[in-house]
N, C-alpha and C positions, 0 to 999 in steps of 0.2 A: 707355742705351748699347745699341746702336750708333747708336739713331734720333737721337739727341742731334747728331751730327756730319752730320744731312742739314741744306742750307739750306732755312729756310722754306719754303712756296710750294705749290703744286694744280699736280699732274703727271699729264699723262694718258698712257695707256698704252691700244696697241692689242690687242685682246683676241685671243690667241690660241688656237689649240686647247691648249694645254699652261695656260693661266690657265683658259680655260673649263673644260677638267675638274677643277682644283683648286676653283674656286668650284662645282660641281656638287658635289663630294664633301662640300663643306663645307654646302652645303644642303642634303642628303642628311642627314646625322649634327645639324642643328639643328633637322629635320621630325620624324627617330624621336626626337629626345633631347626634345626640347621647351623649348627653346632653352636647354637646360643645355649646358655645355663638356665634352666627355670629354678625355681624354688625346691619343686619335686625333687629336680636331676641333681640340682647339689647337695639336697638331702641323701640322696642315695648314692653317690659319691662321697659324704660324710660318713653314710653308713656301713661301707664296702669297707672302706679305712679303718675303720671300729671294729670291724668284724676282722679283717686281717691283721691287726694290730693285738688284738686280744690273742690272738694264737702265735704272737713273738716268745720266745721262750726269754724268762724272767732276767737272762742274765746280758740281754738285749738289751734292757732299760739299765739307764744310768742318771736318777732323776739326782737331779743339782742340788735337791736339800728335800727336808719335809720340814720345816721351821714353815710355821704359816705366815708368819710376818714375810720372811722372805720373797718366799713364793705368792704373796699378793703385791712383793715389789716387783717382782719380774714381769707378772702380769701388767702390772700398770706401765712399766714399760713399754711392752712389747705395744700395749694399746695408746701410747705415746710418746714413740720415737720422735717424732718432727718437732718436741716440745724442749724446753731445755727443761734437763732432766741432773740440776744439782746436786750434788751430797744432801742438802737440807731438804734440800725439796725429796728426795727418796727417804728423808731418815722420816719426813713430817708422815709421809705414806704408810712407814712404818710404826709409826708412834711411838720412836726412841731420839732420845737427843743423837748428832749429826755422829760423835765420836765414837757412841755405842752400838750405831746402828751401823758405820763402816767395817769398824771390828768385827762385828756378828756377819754381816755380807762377807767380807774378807775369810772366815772362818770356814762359813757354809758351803759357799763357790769356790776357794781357792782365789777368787782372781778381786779387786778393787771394785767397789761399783763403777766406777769411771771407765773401765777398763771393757769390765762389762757391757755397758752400753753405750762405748767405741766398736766392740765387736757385732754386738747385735744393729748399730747402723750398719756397719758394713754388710753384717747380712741380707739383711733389707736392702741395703744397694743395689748389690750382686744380685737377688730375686730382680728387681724393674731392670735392672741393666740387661738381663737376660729372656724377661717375658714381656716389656713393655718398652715403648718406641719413644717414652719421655727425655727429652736432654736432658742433658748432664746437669745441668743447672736447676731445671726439675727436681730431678734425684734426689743431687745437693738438699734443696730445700725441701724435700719430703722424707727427709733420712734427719734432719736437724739438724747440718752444720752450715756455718757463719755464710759462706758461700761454694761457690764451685772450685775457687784454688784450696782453702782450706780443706774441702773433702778429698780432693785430685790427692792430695798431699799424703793426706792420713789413706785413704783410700791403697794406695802407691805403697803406702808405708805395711802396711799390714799384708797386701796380699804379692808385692813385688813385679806387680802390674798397673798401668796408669787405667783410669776408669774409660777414656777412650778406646782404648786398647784392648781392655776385657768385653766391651758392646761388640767390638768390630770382631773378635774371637769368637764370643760365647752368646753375642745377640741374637735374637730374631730375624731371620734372613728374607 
């Protein structure tokens, strides 16, 4: 969140003096740091992001709902993948009983809360599988499933590749 509600796609963006000095600054602070992130540099990296973001043209965005119930479940998702993340336990976030609040999720997203946040584990896989050196087993249990066969599985299942298989492809080399 909020990238989650851009659509797909390679959007280019003409550079102006106001992006030029933001990417100055930021290369600036990754010369003296030594490619560590301070505070600063990922505020201005936040801020580069906002600034090119805000000049997406509108039909770029495809946000998932405006239902605020929703979208402070998604949030709590996204900020609690690793946790088991129930029907009840999301309708309780939402402050609807379990059957009214899947309905309404089911309506808003098109897709089942379940469904939901199988995909957004896998997301989050795929992010560590490809910028972090953690095992499998890690993952597994930093994405929220039972263990490493159950994620290999679901993992396999949704993307048509084994989560080994995508590290050794798409990992950090």
């Amino acid at each position: 969140m909020p990238y989650d509600n851009i659509s797909p796609g390679v959007f280019i963006f003409k550079i102006n003096e106001h992006i030029k000095e933001k990417l100055q600054i930021i290369k600036q602070h990754l010369n003296y740091e030594q490619s560590k992130f301070s505070f600063y540099s990922s505020l201005a990296i936040q801020s580069l992001i906002s600034s090119l973001l805000a000049h997406l043209p509108e039909d770029s965005w495809n946000l998932v709902t405006t239902n605020y119930r929703i979208l402070d479940v998604i949030n709590f998702i996204e900020n609690n993948i690793n946790e088991e993340l129930t029907n009840p336990i999301l309708a309780e976030q939402a402050r609807l009983a379990t059957n009214a609040f899947t309905r309404l999720f089911t309506e808003e997203t098109g897709i089942s809360p379940q469904k939901y946040v199988k995909k957004k584990r896998i997301d989050k896989a795929c992010i560590l599988l490809h910028h972090s050196e953690l095992s499998i087993e890690d993952i597994a249990s930093q994405t929220g499933f039972a263990d490493r066969y159950h994620f290999s599985r679901i993992f396999k299942n949704i993307t048509s590749v084994s989560p080994a298989k995508y590290k050794k492809e798409f990992g950090m080399k």
